[in-house]
C-alpha positions as CSV (number, residue, x, y, z in Angstrom):
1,X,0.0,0.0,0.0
2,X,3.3,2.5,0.3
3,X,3.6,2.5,-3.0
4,X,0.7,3.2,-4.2
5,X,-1.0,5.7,-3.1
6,X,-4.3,5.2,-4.8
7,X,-4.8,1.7,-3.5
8,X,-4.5,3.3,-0.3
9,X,-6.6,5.9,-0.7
10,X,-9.9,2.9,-1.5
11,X,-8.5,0.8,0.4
12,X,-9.1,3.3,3.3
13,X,-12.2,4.5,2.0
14,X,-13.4,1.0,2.3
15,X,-13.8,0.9,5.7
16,X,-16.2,3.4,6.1
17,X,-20.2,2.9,5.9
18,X,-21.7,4.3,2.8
19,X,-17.7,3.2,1.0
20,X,-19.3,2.8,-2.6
21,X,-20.5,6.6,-2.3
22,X,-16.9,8.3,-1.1
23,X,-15.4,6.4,-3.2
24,X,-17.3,7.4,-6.2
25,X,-17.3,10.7,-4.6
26,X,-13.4,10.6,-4.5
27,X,-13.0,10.0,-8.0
28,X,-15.3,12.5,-9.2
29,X,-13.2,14.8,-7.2
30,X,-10.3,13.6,-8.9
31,X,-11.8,13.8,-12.0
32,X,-12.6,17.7,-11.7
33,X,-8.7,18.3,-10.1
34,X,-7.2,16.7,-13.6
35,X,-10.0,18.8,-15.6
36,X,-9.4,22.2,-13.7
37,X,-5.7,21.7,-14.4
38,X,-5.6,20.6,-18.2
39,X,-8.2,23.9,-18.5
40,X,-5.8,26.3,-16.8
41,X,-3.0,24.8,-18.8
42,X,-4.5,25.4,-22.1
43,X,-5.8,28.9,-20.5
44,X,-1.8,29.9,-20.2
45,X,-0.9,28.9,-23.0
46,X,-3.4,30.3,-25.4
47,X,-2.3,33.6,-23.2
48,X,1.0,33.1,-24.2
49,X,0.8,31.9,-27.5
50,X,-1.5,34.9,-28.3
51,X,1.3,37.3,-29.4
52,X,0.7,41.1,-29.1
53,X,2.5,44.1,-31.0
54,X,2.6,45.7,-27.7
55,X,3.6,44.3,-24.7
56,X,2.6,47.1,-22.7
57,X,-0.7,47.5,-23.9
58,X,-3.9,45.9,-21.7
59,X,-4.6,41.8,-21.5
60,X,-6.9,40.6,-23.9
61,X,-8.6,36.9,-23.1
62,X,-7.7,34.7,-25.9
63,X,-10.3,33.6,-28.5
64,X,-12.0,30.6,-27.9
65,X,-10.9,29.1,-31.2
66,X,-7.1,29.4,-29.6
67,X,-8.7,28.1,-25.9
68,X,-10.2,24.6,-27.9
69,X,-6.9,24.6,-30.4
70,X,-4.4,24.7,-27.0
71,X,-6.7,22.2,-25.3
72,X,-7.5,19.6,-28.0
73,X,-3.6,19.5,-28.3
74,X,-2.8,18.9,-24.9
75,X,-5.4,16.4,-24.7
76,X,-3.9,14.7,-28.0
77,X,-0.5,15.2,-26.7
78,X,-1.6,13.2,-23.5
79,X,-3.4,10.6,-25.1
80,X,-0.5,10.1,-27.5
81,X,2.1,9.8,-24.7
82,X,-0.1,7.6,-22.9
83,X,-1.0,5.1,-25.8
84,X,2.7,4.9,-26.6
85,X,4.1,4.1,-23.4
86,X,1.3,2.8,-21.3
87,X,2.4,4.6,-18.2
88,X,1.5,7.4,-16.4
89,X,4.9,8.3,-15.4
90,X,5.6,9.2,-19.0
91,X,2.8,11.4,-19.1
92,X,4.3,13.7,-16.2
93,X,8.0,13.5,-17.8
94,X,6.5,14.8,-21.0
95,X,4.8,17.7,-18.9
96,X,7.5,18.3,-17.0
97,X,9.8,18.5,-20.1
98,X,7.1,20.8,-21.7
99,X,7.3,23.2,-18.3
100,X,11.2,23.3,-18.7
101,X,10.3,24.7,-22.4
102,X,7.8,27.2,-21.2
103,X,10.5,28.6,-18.7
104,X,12.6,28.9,-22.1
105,X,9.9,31.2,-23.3
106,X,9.0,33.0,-20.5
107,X,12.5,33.8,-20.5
108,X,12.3,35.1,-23.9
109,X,9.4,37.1,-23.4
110,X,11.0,39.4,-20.4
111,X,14.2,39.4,-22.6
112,X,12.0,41.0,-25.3
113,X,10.5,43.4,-23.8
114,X,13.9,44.6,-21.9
């Protein structure tokens, strides 16, 4: 059970009256955690991606049509690395490869405006 913390979290679950309802109740809650996350990930990108003339002038919320784009190709991106490798480990090397990258460009955005 120390290694894996998911089997410990039903297992625990399980010894509780009503177990079939926190545990559904635990994976729904799991369920919204990975869905808030991928959201705010495409959310920052699209910001990102979104390239203004003038850095100084006011934010503008990205277009929907850049919101779906940045999120269907995360969701692709996942799916991909999970199909290929079959672990989850891979997926969070791939998204902590792709945060290294962001760094790069976040990086070259305060360079640019300097």
């Amino acid at each position: 059970v120390e290694a894996d913390a998911a089997a410990a979290l039903f297992h625990h679950l399980a010894q509780f009256p009503l177990a079939g309802i926190l545990t559904g109740l635990a994976v729904a809650l799991a369920v919204f955690s990975l869905i808030t996350g991928a959201d705010s990930a495409s959310y920052v990108i699209a910001v990102l991606a979104q390239g203004r003339e003038d850095a100084r002038r006011a934010y503008q919320r990205p277009g929907n049509g850049q919101l779906l784009f940045w999120g269907v190709l995360l969701g692709l991106l996942t799916a991909a690395v999970l199909a290929g490798s079959g672990s989850v480990q891979a997926v969070r090397a791939t998204f902590a490869l792709s945060a290294v990258l962001l760094f790069f460009l976040f990086v070259g955005q305060v360079a640019a405006v300097l």
